[in-house]
N, C-alpha and C positions, 0 to 999 in steps of 0.2 A: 504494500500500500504506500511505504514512504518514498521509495524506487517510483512510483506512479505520479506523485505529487514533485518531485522533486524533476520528473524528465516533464511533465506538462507546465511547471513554472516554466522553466529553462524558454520551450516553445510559448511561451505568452510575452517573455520576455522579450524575443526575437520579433516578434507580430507587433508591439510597443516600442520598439526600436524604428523597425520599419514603418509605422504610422508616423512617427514623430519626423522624419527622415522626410516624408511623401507630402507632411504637411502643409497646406498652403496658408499661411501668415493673417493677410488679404483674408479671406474666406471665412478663418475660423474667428478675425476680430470680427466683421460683420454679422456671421451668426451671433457674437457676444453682445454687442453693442447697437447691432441696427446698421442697413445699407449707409454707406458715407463715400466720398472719395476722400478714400486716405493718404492722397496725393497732392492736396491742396488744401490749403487755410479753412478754419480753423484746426483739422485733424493733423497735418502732414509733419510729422515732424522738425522740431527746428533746426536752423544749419548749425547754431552753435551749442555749446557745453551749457552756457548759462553761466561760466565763469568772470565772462567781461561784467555780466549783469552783478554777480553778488560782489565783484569789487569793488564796485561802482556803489552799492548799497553799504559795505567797510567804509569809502573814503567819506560819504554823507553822514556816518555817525562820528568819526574821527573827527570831524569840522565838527558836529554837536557836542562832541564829550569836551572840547579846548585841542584837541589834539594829542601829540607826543612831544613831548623833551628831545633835546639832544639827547643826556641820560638814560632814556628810556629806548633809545635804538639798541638792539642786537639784543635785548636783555628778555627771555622767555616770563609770561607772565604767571606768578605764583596761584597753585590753586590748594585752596584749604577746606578741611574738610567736605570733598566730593563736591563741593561746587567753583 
């Protein structure tokens, strides 16, 4: 019996592999989410990381907080108990 379970996992495995493999991207978001084109605004992915955007959101609190020091360049900031 465990010889049975153990070569049909195997084969479900291989069938799960290959689905995943076959899968179309496209198709299976639209099943999840409703037809769209996911090729254009507002779905399409953006061209960047979103990196330029949260520095940009850093240097606007830096100007709020006063800024940094000289002093305060290169120096990692202390954190105390878990915050």
């Amino acid at each position: 019996m465990v010889r049975v379970w153990k070569v049909t996992g195997e084969a479900m495995e291989r069938l799960r592999r290959e689905e995943l493999r076959t899968l179309d991207s496209y198709k299976t978001i639209a099943l999840l989410c409703g037809p769209a084109d996911y090729t254009r605004e507002p779905f399409a992915p953006k061209p960047t990381s979103g990196l330029v955007e949260q520095q940009r959101w850093f240097s606007k609190l830096r100007k709020k907080l006063g800024g940094f020091t000289e002093s305060d360049k290169g120096e990692q900031p202390t954190v105390r108990n878990g915050r």
